[in-house]
N, CA, C and O atoms as a printed pandas DataFrame, in Angstrom:
     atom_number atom_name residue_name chain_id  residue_number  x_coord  y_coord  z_coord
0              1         N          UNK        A               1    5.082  -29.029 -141.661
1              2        CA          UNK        A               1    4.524  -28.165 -140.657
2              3         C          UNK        A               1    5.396  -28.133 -139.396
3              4         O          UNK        A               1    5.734  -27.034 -138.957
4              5         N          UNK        A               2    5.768  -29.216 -138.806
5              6        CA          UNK        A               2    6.659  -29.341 -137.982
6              7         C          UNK        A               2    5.923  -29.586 -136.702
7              8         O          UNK        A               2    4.772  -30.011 -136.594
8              9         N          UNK        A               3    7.106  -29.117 -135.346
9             10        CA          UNK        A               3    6.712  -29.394 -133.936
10            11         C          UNK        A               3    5.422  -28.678 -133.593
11            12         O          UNK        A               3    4.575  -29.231 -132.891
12            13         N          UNK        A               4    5.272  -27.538 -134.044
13            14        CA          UNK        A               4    4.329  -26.572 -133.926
14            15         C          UNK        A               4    2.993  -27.386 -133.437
15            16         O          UNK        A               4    2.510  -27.362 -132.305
16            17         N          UNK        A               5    2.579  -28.021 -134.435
17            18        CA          UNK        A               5    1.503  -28.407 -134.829
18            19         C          UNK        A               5    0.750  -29.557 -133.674
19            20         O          UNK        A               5   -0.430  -29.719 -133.366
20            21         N          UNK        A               6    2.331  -30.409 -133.105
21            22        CA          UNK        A               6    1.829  -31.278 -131.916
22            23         C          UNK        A               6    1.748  -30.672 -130.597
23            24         O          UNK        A               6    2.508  -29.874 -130.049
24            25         N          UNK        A               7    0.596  -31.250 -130.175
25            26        CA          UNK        A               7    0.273  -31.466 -128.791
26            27         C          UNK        A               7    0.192  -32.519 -127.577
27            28         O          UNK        A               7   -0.384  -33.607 -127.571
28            29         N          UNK        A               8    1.050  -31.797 -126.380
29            30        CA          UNK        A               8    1.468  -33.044 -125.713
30            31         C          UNK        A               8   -0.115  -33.154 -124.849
31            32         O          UNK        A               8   -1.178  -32.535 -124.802
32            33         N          UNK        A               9    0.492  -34.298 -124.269
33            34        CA          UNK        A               9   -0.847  -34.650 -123.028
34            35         C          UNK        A               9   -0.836  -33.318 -121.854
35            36         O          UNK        A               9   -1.891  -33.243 -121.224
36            37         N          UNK        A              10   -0.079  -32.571 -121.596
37            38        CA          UNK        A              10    0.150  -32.027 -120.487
38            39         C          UNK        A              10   -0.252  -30.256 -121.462
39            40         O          UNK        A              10   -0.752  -29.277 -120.909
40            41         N          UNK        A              11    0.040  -30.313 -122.528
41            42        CA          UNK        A              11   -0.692  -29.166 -123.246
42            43         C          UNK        A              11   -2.193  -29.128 -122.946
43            44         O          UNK        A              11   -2.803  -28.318 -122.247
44            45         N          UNK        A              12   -2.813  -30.552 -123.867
45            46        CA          UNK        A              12   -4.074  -31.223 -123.282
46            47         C          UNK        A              12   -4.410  -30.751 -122.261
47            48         O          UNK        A              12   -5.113  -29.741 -122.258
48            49         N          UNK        A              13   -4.018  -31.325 -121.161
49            50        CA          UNK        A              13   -4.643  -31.061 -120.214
50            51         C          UNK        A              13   -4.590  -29.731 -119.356
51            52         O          UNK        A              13   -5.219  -29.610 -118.305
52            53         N          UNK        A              14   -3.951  -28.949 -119.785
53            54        CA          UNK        A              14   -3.689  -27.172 -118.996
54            55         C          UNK        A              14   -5.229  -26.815 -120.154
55            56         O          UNK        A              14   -6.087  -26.146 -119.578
56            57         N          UNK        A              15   -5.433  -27.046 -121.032
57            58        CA          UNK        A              15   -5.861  -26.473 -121.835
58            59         C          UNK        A              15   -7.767  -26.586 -121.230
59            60         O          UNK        A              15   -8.739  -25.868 -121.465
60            61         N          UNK        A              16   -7.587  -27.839 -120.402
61            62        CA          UNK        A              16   -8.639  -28.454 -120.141
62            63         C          UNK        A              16   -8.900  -28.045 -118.752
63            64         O          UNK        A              16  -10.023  -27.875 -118.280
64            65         N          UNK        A              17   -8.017  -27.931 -118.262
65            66        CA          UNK        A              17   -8.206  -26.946 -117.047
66            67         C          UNK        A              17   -8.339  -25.685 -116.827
67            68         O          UNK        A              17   -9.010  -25.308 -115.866
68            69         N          UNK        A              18   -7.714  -24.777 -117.691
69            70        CA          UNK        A              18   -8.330  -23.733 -118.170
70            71         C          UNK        A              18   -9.702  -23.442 -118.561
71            72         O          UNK        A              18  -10.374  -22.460 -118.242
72            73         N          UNK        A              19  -10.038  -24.469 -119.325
73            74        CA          UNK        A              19  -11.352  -24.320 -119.730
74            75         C          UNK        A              19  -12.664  -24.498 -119.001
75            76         O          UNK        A              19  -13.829  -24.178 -119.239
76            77         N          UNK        A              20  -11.965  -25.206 -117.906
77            78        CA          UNK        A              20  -13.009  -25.579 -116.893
78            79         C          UNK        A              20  -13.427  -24.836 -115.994
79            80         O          UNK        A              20  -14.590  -24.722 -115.607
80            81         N          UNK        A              21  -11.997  -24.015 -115.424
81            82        CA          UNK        A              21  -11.953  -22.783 -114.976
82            83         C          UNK        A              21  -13.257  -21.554 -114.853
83            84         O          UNK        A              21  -13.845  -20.978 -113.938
84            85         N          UNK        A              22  -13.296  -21.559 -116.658
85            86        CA          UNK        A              22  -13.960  -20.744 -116.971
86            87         C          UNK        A              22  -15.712  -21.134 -117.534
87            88         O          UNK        A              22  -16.800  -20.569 -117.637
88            89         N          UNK        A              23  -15.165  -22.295 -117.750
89            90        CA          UNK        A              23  -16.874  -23.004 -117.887
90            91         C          UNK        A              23  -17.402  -23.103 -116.744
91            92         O          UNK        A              23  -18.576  -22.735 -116.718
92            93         N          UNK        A              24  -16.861  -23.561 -115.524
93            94        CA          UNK        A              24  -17.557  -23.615 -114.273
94            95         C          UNK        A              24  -18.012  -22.444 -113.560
95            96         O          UNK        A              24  -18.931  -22.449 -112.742
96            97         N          UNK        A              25  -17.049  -21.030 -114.046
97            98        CA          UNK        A              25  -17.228  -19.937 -113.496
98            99         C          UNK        A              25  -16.688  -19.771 -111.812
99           100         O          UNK        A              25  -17.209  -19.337 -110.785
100          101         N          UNK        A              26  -15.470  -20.321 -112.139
101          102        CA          UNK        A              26  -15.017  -20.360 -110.601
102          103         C          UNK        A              26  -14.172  -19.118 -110.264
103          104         O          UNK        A              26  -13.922  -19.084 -109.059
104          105         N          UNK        A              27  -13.652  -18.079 -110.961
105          106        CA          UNK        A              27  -13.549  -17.242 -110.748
106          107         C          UNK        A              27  -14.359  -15.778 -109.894
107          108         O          UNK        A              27  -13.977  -14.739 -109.354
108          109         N          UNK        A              28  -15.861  -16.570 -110.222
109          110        CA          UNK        A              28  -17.274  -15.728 -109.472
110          111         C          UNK        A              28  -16.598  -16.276 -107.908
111          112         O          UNK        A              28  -16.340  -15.452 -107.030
112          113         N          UNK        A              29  -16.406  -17.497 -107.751
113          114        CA          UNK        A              29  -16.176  -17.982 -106.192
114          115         C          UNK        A              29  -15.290  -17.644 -105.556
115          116         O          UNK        A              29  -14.300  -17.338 -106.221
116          117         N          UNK        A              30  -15.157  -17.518 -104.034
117          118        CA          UNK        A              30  -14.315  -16.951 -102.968
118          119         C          UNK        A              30  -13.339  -17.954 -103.107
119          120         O          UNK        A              30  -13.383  -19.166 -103.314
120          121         N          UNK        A              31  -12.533  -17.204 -102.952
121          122        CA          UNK        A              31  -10.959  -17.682 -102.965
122          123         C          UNK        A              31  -10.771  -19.493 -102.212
123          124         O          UNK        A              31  -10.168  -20.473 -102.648
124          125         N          UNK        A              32  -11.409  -19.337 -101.232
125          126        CA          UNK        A              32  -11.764  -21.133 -100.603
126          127         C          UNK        A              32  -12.321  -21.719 -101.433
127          128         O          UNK        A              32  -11.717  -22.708 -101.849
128          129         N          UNK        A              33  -13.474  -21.460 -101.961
129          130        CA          UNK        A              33  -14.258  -22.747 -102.800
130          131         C          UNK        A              33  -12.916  -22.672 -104.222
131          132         O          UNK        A              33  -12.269  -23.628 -104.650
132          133         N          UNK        A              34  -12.861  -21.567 -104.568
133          134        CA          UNK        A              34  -11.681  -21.508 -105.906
134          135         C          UNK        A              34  -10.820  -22.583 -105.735
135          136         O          UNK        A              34  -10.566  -23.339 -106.673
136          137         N          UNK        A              35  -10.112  -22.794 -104.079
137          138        CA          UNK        A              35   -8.791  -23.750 -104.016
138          139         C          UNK        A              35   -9.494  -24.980 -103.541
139          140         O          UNK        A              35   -8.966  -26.062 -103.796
140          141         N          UNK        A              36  -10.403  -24.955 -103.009
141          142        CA          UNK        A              36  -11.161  -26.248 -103.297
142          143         C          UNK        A              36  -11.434  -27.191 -104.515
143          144         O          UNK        A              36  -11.097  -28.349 -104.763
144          145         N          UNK        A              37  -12.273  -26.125 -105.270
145          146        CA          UNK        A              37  -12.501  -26.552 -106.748
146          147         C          UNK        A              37  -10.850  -26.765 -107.364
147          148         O          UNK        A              37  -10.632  -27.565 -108.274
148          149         N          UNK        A              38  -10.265  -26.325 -107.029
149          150        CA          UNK        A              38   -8.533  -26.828 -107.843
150          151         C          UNK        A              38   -8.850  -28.091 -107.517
151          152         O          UNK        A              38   -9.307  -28.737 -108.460
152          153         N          UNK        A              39   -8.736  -28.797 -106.237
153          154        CA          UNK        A              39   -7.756  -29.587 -105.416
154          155         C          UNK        A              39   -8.566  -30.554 -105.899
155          156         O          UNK        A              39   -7.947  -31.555 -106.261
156          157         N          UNK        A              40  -10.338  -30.621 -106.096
157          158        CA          UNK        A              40  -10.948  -31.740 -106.526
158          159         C          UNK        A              40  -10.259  -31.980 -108.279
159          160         O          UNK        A              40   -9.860  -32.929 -108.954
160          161         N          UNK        A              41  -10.418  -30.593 -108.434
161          162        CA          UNK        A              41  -10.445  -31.122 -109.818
162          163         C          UNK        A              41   -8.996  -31.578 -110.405
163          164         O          UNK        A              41   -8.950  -32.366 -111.349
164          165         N          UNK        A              42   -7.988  -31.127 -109.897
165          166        CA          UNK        A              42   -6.510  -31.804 -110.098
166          167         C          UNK        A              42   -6.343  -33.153 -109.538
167          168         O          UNK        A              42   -5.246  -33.702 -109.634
168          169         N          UNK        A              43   -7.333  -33.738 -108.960
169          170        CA          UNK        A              43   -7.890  -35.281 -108.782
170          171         C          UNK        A              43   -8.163  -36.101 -110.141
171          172         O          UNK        A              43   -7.782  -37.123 -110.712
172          173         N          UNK        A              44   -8.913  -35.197 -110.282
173          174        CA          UNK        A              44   -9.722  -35.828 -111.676
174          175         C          UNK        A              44   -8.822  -35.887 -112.820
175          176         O          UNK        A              44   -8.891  -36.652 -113.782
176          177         N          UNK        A              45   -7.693  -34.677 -112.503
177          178        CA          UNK        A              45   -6.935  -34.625 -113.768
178          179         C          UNK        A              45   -5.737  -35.438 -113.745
179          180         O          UNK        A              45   -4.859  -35.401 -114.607
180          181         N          UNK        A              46   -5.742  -36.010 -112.945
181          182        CA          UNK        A              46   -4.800  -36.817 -112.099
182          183         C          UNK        A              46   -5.388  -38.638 -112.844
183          184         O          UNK        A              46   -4.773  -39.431 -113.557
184          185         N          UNK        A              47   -6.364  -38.679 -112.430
185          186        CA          UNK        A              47   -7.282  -39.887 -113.262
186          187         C          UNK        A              47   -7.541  -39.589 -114.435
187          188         O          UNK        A              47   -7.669  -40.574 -115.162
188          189         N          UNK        A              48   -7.693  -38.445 -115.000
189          190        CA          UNK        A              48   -8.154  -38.618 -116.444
190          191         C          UNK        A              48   -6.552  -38.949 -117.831
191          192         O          UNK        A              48   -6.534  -39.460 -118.951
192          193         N          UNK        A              49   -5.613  -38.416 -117.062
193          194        CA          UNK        A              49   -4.843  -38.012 -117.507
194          195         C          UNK        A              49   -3.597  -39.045 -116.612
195          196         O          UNK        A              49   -3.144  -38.851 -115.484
196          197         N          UNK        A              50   -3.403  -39.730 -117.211
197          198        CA          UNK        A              50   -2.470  -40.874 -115.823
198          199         C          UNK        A              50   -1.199  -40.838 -116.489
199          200         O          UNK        A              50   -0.250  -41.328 -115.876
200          201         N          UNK        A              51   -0.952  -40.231 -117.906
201          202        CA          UNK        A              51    0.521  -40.614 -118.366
202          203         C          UNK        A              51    1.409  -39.227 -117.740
203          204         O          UNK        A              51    2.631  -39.218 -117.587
204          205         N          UNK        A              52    0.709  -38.367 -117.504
205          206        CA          UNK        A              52    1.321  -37.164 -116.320
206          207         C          UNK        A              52    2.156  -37.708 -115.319
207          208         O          UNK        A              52    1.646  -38.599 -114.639
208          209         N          UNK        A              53    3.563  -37.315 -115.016
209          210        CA          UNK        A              53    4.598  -37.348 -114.422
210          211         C          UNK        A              53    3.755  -36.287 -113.225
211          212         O          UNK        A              53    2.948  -35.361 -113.303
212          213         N          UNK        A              54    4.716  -37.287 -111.722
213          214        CA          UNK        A              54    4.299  -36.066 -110.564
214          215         C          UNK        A              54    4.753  -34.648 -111.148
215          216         O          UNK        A              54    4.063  -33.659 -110.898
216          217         N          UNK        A              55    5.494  -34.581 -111.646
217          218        CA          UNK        A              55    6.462  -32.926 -112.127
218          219         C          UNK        A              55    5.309  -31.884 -112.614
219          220         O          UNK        A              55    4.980  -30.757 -112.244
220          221         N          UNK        A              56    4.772  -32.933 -113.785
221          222        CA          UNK        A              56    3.999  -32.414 -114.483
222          223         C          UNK        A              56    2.355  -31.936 -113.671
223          224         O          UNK        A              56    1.805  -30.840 -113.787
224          225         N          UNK        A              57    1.922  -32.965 -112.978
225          226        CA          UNK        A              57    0.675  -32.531 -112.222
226          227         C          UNK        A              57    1.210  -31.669 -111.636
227          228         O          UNK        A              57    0.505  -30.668 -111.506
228          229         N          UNK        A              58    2.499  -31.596 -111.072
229          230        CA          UNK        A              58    2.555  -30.368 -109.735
230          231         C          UNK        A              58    2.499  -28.629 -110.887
231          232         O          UNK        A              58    2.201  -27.467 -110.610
232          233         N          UNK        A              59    2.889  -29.218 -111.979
233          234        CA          UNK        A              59    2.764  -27.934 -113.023
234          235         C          UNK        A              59    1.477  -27.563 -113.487
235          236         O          UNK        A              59    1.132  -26.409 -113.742
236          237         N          UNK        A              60    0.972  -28.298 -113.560
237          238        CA          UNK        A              60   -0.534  -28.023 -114.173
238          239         C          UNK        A              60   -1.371  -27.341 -112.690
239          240         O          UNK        A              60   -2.249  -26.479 -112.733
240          241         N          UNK        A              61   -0.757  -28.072 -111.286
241          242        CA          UNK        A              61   -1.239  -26.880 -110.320
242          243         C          UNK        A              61   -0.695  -25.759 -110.496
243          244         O          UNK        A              61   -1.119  -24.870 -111.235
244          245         N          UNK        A              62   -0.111  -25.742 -110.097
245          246        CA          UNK        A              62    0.758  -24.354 -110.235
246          247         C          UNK        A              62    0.174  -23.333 -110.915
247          248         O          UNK        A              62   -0.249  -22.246 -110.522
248          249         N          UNK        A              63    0.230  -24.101 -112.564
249          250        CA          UNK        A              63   -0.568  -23.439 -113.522
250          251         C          UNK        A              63   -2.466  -23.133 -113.001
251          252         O          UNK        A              63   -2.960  -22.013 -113.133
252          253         N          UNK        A              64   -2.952  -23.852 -112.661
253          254        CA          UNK        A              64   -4.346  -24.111 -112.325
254          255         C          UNK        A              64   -4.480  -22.840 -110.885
255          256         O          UNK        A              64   -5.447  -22.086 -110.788
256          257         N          UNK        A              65   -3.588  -22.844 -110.128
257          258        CA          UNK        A              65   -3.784  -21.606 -108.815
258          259         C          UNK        A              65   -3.324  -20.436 -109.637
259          260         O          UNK        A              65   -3.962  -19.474 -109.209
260          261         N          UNK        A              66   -2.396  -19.977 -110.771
261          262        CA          UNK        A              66   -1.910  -19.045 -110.800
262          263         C          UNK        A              66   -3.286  -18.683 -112.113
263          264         O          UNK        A              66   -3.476  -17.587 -112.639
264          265         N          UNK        A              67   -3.717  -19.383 -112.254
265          266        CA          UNK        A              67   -5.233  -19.113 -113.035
266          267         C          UNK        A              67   -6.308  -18.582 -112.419
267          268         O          UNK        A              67   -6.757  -17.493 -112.777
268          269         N          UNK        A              68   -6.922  -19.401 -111.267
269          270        CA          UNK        A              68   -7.746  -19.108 -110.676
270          271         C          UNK        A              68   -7.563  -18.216 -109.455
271          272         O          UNK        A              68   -8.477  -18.279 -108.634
272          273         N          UNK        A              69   -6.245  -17.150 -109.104
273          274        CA          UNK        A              69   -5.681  -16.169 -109.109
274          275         C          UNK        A              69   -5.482  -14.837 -109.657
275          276         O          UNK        A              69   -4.454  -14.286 -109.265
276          277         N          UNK        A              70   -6.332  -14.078 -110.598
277          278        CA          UNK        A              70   -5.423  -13.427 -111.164
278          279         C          UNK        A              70   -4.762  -11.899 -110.869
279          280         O          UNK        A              70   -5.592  -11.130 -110.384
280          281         N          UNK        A              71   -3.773  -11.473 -111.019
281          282        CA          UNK        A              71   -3.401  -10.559 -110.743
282          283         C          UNK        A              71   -4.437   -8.861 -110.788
283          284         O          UNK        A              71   -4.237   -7.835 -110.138
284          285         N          UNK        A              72   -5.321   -9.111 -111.632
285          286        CA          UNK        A              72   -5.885   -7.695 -111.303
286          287         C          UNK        A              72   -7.471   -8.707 -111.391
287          288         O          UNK        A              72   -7.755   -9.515 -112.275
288          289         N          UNK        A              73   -8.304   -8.335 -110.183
289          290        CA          UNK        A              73   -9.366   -9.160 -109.926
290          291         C          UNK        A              73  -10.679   -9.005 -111.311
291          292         O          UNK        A              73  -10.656   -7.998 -112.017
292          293         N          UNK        A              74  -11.659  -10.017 -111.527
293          294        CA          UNK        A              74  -12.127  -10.728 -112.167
294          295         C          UNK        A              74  -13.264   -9.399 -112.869
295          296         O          UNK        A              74  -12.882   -9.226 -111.712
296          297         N          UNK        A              75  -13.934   -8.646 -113.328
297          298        CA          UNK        A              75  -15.046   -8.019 -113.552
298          299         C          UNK        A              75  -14.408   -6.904 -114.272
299          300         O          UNK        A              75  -13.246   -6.712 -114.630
300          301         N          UNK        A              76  -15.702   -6.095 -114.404
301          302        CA          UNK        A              76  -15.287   -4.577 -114.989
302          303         C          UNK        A              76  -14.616   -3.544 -114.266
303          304         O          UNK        A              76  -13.821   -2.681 -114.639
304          305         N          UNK        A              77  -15.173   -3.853 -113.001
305          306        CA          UNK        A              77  -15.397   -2.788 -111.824
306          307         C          UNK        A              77  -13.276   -2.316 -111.903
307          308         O          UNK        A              77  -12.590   -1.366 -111.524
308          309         N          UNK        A              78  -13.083   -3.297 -112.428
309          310        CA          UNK        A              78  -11.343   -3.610 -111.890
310          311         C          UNK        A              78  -10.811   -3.043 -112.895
311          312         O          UNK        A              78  -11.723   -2.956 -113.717
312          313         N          UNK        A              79   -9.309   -2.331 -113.596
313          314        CA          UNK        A              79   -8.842   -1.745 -114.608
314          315         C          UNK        A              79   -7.783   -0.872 -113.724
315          316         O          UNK        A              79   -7.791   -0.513 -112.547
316          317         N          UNK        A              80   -6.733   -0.659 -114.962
317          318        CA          UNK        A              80   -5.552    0.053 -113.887
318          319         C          UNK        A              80   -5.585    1.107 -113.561
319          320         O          UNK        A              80   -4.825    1.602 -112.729
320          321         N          UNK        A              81   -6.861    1.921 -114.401
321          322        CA          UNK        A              81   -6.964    3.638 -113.630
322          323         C          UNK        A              81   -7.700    3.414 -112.536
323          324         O          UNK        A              81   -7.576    4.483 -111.939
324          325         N          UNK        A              82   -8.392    2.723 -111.871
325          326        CA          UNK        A              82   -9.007    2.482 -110.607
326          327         C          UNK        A              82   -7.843    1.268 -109.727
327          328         O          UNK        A              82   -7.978    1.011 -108.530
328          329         N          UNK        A              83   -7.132    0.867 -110.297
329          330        CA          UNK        A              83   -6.543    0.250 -109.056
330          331         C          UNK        A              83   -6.361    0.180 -107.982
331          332         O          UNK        A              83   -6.346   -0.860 -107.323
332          333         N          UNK        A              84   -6.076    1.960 -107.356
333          334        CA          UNK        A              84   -5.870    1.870 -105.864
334          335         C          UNK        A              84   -6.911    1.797 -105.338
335          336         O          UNK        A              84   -6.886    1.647 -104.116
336          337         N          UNK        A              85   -8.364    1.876 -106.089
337          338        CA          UNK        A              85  -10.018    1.079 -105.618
338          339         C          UNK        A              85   -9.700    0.130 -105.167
339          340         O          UNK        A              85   -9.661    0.020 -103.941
340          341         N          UNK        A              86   -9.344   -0.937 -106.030
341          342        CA          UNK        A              86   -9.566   -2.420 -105.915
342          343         C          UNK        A              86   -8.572   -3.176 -105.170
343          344         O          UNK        A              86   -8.841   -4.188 -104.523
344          345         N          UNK        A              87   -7.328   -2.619 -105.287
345          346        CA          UNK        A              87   -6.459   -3.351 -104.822
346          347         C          UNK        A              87   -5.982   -3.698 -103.166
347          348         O          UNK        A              87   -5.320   -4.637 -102.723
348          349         N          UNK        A              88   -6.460   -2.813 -102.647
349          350        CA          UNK        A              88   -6.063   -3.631 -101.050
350          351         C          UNK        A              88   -8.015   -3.553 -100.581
351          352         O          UNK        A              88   -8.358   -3.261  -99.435
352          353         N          UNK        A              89   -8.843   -3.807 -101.475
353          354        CA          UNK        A              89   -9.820   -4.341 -100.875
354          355         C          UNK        A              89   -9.665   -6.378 -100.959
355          356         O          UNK        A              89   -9.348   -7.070 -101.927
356          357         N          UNK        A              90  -10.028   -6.792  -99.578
357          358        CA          UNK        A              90   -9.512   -8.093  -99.612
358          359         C          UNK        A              90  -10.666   -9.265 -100.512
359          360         O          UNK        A              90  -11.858   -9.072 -100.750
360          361         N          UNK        A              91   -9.887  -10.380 -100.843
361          362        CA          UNK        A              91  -10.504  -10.945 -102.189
362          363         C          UNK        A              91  -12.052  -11.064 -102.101
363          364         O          UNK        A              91  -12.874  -10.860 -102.994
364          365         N          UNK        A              92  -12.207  -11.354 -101.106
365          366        CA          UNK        A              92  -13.716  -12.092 -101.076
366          367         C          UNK        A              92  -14.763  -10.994 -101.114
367          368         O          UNK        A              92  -15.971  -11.235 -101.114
368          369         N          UNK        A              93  -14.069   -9.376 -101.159
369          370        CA          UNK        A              93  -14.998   -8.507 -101.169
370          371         C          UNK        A              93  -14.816   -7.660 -102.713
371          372         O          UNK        A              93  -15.704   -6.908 -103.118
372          373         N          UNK        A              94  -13.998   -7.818 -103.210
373          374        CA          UNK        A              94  -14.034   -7.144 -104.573
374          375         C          UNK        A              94  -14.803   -6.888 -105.642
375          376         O          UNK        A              94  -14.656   -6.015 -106.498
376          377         N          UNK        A              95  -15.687   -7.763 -105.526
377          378        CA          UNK        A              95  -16.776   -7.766 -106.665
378          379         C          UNK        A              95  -17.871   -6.558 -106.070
379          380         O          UNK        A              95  -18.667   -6.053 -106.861
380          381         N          UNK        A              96  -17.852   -6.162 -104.703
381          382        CA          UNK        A              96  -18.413   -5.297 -104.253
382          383         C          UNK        A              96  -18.045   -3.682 -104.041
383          384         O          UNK        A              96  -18.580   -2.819 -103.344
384          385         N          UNK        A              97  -16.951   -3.649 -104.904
385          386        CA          UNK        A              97  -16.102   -2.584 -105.384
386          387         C          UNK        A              97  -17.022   -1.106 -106.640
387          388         O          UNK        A              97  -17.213   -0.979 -107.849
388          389         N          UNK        A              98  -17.179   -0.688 -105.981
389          390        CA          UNK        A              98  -18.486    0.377 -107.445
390          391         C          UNK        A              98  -18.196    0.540 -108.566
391          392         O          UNK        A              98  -17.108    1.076 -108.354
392          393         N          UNK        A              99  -18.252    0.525 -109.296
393          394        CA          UNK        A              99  -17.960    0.426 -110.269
394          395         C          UNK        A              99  -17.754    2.572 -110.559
395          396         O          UNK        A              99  -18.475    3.468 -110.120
396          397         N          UNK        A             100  -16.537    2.662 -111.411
397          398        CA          UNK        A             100  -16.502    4.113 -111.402
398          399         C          UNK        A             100  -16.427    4.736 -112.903
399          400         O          UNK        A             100  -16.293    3.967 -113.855
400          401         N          UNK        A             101  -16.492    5.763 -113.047
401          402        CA          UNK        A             101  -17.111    6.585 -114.018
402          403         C          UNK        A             101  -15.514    6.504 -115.046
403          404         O          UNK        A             101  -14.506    6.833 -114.420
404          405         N          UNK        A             102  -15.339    6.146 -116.329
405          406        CA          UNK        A             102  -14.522    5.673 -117.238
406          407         C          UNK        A             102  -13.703    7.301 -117.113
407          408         O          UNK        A             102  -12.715    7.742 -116.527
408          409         N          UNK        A             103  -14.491    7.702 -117.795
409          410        CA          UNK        A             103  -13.556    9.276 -117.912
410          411         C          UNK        A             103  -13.307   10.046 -116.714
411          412         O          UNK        A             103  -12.662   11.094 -116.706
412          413         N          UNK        A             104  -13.876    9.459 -115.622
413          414        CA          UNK        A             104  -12.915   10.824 -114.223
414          415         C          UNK        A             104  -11.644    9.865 -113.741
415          416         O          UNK        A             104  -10.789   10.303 -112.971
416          417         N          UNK        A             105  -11.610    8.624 -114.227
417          418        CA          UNK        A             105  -10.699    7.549 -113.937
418          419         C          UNK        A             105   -9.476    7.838 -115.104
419          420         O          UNK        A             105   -8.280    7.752 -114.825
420          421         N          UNK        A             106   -9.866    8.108 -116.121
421          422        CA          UNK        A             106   -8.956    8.386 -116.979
422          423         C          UNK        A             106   -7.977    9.854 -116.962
423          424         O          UNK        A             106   -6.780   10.048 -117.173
424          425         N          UNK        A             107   -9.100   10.736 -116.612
425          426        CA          UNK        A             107   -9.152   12.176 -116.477
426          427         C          UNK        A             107   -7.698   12.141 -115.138
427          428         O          UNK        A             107   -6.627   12.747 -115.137
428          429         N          UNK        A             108   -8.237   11.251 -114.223
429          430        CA          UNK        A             108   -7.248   11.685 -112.815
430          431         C          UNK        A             108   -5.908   10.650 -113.059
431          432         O          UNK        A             108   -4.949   10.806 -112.303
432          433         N          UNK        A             109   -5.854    9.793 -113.919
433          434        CA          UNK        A             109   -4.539    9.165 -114.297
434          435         C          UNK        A             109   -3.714    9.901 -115.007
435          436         O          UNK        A             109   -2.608    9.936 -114.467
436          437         N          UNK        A             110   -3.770   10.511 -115.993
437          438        CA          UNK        A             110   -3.247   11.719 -116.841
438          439         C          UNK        A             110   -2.171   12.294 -116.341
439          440         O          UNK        A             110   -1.662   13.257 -116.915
């Protein structure tokens, strides 16, 4: 089978931070509690996970902000025929973005 098949500790643990990500639902939260919730929880991953090189924790942040980040914001309301909706509304207000009608969004991208 080969290399494929193994997994390092630092796979492990992105995988686990990811998941937490999304089990906790921290993406619903404002951008502060979001980098909050990192900073505790890259603590924990820090203790759970001790054979992690500084290199490596500073990667799994990295990885962990550019997660709980993402480039086109979190819901339905968001999609690239509405973009210029969503996009310079600032983070903590986006979810309050209307949601818009599929086909006049499609209709005016064309």
């Amino acid at each position: 089978m080969g290399n494929q098949d193994r997994t390092t500790q630092f796979d492990r643990a992105r995988d686990e931070l990811c998941s937490h990500v999304v089990r906790c639902e921290v993406l619903e939260a404002d951008m502060d509690d979001r980098l909050t919730w990192l900073e505790e929880t890259m603590d924990y991953m820090g203790e759970r996970y001790p054979d992690l090189t500084e290199l490596e924790l500073a990667q799994l942040e990295l990885i962990g902000r550019r997660f709980v980040q993402p480039a086109i914001p979190h819901g339905a309301h968001a999609h690239a025929a509405n973009r210029d909706r969503w996009e310079d509304v600032p983070e903590g207000e986006r979810q309050e973005v209307p949601e818009a009608e599929p086909e006049a969004d499609l209709a005016g991208a064309a």
